[in-house]
Each structure stands twice: as C-alpha cells, then as structure tokens.
N, C-alpha and C positions, 0 to 999 in steps of 0.2 A: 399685442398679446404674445406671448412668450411662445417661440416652437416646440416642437415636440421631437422626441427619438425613436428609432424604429429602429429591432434590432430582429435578425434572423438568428433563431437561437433551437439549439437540440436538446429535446426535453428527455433525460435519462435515472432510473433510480440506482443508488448504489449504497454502500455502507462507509460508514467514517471508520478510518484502522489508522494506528500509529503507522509512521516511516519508520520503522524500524524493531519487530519483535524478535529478542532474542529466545529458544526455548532453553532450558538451562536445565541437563540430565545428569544421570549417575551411570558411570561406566561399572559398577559391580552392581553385585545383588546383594540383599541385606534386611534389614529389619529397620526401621528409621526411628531413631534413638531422640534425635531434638529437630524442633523446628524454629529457625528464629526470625523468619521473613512468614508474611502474611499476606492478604489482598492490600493493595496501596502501600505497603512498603517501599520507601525511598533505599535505593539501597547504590553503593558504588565498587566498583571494580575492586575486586579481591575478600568484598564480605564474607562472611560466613551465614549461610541460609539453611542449612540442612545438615546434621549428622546422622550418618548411616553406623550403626552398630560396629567400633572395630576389631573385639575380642577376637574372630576367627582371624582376620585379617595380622593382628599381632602376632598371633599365636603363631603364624605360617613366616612373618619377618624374624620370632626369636628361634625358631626352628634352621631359618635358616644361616644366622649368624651363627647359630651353635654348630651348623655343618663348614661353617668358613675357616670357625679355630680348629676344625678338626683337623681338616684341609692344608691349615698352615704349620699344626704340632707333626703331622704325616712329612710334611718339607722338609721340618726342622730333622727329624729322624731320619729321613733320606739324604738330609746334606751331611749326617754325621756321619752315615755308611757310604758315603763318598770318599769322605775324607779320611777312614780307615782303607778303601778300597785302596788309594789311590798311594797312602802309605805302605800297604804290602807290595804292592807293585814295585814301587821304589827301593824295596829293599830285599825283593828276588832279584830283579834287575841287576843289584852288584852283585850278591849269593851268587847268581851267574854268571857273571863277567869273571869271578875265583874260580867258577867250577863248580861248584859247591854245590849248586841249584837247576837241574833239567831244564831245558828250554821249552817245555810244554807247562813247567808249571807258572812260567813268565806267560806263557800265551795265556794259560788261565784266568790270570791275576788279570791282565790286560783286558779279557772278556767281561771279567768283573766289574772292571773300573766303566767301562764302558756302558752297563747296563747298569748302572750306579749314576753315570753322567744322564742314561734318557728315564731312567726314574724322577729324577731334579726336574726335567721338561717336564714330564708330564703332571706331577705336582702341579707345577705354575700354573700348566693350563688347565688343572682342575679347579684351580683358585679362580681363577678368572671366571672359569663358567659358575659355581658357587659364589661369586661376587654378581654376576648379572643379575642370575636368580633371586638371590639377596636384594639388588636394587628395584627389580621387576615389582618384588613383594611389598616394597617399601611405597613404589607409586601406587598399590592398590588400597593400601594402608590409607596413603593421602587423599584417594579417591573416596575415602568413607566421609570427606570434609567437603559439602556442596558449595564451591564456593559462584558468588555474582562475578560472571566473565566480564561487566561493563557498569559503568554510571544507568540510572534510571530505574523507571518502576515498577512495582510488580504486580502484573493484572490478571494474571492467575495463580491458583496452584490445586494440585490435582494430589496432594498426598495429604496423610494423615499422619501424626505420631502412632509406632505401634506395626504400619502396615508394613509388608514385605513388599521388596521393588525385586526384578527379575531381570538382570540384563542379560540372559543368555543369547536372543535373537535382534534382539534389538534396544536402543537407549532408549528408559524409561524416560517419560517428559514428566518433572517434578513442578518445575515454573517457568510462566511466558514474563519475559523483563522487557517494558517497553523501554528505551533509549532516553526520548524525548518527549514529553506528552506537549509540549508549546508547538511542535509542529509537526501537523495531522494530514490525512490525505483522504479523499474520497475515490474508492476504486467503485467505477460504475460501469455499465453496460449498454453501448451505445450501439445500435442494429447497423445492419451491413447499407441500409438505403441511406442513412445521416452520417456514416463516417468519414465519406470524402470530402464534407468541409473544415471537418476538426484538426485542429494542427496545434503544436507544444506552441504553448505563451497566449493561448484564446484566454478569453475572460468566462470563468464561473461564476454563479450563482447557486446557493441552495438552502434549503430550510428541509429542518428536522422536525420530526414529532414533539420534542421537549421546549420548543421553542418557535411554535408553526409563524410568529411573525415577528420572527427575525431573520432577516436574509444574513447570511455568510458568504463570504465571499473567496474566491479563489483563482489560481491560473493553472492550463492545464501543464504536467509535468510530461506525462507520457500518453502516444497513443499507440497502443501496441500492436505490432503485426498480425499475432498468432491470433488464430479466429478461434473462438469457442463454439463449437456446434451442441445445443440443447432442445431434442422432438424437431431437427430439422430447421431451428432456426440460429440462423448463425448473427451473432454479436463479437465485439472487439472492445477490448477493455482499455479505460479510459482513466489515465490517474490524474485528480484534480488536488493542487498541495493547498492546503490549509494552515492561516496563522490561529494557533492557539491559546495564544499568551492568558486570554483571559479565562480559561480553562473550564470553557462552556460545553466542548464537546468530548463524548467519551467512546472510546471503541464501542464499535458493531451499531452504532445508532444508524438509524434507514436516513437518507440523506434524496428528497426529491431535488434532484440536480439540472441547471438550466446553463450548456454552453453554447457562448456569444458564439455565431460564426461570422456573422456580418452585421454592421451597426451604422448610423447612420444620426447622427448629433445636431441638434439646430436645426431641421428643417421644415416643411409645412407638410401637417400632416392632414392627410380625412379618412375618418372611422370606414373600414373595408363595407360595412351596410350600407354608406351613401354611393359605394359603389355599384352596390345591387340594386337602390333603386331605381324602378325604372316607369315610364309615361308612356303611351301609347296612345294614338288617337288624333285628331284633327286637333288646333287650336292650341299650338306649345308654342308660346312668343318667343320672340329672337327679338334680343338687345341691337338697338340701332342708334349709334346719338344718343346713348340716353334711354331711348323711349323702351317700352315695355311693356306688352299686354301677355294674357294668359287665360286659357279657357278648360275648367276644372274639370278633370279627368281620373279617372279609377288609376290606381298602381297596381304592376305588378313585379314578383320577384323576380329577378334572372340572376344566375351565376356569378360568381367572383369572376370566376374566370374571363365569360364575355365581358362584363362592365370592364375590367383592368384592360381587357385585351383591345377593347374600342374608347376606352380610356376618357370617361364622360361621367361629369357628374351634373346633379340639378343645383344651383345657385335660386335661392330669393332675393330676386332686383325687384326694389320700387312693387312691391306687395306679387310681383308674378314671378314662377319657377321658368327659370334658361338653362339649358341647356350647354353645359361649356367641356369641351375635350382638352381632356389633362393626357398627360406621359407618369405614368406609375412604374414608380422605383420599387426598394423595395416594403417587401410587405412581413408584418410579424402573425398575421391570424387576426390583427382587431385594426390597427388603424395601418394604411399604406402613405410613402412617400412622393409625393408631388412633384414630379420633376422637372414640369412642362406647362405651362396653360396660362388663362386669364383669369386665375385665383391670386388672390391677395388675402394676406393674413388679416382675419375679424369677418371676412365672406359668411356671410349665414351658410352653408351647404344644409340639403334637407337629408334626412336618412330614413325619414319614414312618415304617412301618412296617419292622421288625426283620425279616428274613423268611427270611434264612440265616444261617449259622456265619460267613460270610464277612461279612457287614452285621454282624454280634455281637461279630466279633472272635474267629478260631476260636483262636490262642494265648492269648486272654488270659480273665479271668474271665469268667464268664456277667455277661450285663447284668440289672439289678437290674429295669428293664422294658424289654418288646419293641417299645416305640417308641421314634424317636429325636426330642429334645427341644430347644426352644428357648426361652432365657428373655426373657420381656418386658420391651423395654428395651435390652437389647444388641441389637450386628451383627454 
C-alpha cells in the first residue's frame, strides 16, 4: 500500500497583489482634457495616458519666451552703447594726450565704459535666469502629458475626463500600472506563535474563493522582520510569490494560504484518532508466537497528547485488538508519522469503536468486527 505524507504547515489568510505596482501622477493641477488608458490597458513605457488641459501652462511658456527676446534686444542695445562707450573713450584719450581734452573728462569716459561693460554682464545673466524660467515652464507644459513610466497594466484609475486634479500638497494618483501580471505574490499574516518556522524557499499552498478547488502553489519570498501590532495582536508579514502565467489570479482576491514548515514523504502514516483510542480494563491480549486472544471492552477517549506521548496504538491481530508502542514523528492535525514500532504497512490499526446499527450500518451486512479500521500506510 502506498505511504503517505505528513507535512507541519502554518495556516494564514492574505491577499494576492502584483510584485510590483506602479502609481502614475500629475505634478501640476489642471482640468483633465483626454483619457486614453482605461481599466486593463496594456500599456508600455513612454505611452501617453492622460492629457491635462495645456492652455495656462502655454500661455506662461509663451510669456516667457517673449520675456527672453526682450532680454536679448536689451543686450543687443547695451552691447551697442558699449561700443559707443568705448569709442569716446578712445578718442578723449588722444584729445588728451594734445591737450585738448581735461583729464576728468577721460575719467568720465572711462567710468562710462565701465558701467557699459557690467551692464553686458548683467544682461547675460538676466538671460540665463529668463531662460531657466523659460525651461521650468516648458517641463510643466510636458507635465500636462501623463505619460506610462513602465511596460504593464492598468488596474486602476481614479480620474474622470472633465475633473480637476490639485497638485498643491501633494501628487494626485491618476493610475496604479501593475508591471507584470504573470507574476503574483501573496502578502499574508502569519501570528507571532508560527513565525519561527517560516523561512525564504518554504513551500506554499492556497486556494481562493474564485477557485475553492484549485490549489496554487508557491514559495515563500520574504519573511519580514517588522511586526505589525493590530487590538494587541502582533502578526509578521509573509510574502509568498506566485507563477501566474495562466492568468487565473487577480489583485486583492483573499487567498486561504497553507506554509510547508516541515514535511515528511513516503512514510507510514496513522490517522491522529487511532492515537486517542484507548482500552481500559482486564482482558487486552498480547501477541506471543502468533497467538492472540482479546476480552471486549468499553473505549475510551484520551488526548493526542498522551496516546503520542506513550506512543501506542491498538492493532487487529488474528480477530483481537494488541496493543503495540510506536515512536510518533511528526504530526499535521489528522494523520501522524510512525517512526518506531511493530507496524508494518496493510496493519489494520482501529481508530474507533462500532457501538450502534447506525456506526454498523443498519441496512447493510453486520460488519465482520465491531471496530472501525485503518490500514498502515494509506490516508
């Protein structure tokens, strides 16, 4: 008979999210003029998604070009009264070298030229700062064009044609652009008393509501330090990455999630109940050679804990229940692994007593014994 697996696993709920959403906003404010991205738009790096109204925003770039030729006709006319400056200078300069011309009016001239030379400077760098302004205006201009920062698609959007966006305080969020939708991730919340067996590369498991039977499968990617405290109970978040190719899952779906911590493959397993059952009383036969007798006795229940802990199951030998002590590995909640004892895989083990018509089966044949049986090795 084929063995069974037994796997210790942490049962946590969480949500399926892309690895990766981008929010994609508008650094001005404005009226939103065109929309050409939608819900599930595929869109890639550099599209155009949104036009924000640019009228003001031109209006302020041709504003300021027109302040740049001013800027520059102001140069042109300060470099021509330089180069008058600079000619009277030159020609008091000999006037006084003859005689001809007072030496205050060469200082004159000289003061002239001078204040003719930091007029030219400051020209320039009023050009320059009228050229920033200029180009500042130009990128708000560009800013009225929303474009896709990345490849991937688009799982929200939160505007309308028509509305006004406000970026005074902060960037409005127009659309969330998932990256990748072929590969998903489940962020879940796993409590403080199961986290110290979880570790990166455990094996997941989990099923969705759209899909209750179909298991998904996954590994974990991260387990993260930072604890979240919610009404006092603190949890640590658990990211499990998901292959999506076949593009069955979609953001925000609730995801009951199950990670492997310890597993255990091929081995003999018996249902945790035949470890509770338990006999009491005179008259419980021991296997000798062979032989076997048995004197019918009430059950009753006891603990996981003690049966594992004294580690005894009942066996039906030769029509009477023995008594035989195993070593229990581990256990998942339904069947435990056998690690120890004088079980052999096809052992009938019993897990519970026969005790009405209705446990027997009142239409059907009497059962052949008045326990009900498990064989070692199957689940």
């Amino acid at each position: 008979m084929t063995r069974g697996t037994v796997a210790v696993a942490v049962t946590a709920t969480g949500t399926v999210n892309p690895v990766t959403v981008v929010m994609v906003g508008t650094y001005v404010s404005g009226r939103v003029e065109r929309l050409y991205c939608d819900y599930n738009t595929p869109v890639r790096a550099g599209q155009l998604c949104a036009k924000i109204d640019p009228r003001p925003f031109q209006m302020v770039v041709d504003q300021m070009r027109a302040t740049v030729a001013v800027q520059k006709a102001q140069l042109a006319k300060d470099r021509a009264n330089l180069a008058y400056a600079k000619t009277i200078l030159e020609r008091d300069r000999r006037l006084q070298q003859r005689g001809i011309v007072a030496q205050a009016i060469v200082d004159n001239d000289e003061s002239l030229y001078g204040q003719a030379q930091a007029q030219i400077a400051f020209d320039e760098s009023n050009i320059e700062a009228k050229q920033a302004e200029l180009h500042a205006a130009e990128v708000n201009l560009g800013y009225t064009n929303i474009i896709a920062p990345v490849n991937g698609t688009v799982v929200s959007r939160s505007v309308e044609i028509g509305q006004t966006v406000a970026a005074s305080f902060q960037t409005p969020i127009l659309f969330l652009v998932a990256t990748d939708l072929t590969k998903m991730q489940v962020d879940t919340s796993v409590s403080e008393s199961d986290i110290g067996g979880v570790k990166v590369g455990d094996r997941a498991t989990f099923t969705v509501q759209a899909f209750p039977n179909r298991p998904f499968e996954g590994r974990v990617r991260q387990a993260r330090q930072a604890p979240v405290t919610v009404q006092n109970v603190v949890t640590y978040d658990v990211v499990v990455s998901v292959d999506n190719r076949e593009g069955l899952l979609r953001p925000g779906m609730t995801a009951t999630t199950r990670i492997i911590k310890t597993q255990r493959e091929n081995v003999l397993t018996v249902p945790e109940q035949a470890l509770r059952f338990r006999r009491h009383g005179q008259g419980a036969a021991k296997h000798a050679h062979g032989g076997a007798a048995a004197a019918t006795v009430a059950p009753r229940a006891a603990s996981a804990a003690d049966a594992a802990s004294r580690g005894r199951v009942w066996v039906l030998r030769a029509g009477a229940p023995v008594a035989v002590p195993i070593s229990v590995g581990l256990t998942d909640g339904t069947s435990a692994e056998v690690l120890a004892g004088a079980l052999h895989e096809g052992d009938p083990v019993i897990v519970s007593e026969v005790t009405s018509d209705a446990d027997a089966g009142a239409k059907g044949p009497a059962p052949s014994t008045p326990f009900r049986l498990f064989r070692v090795g199957g689940r």
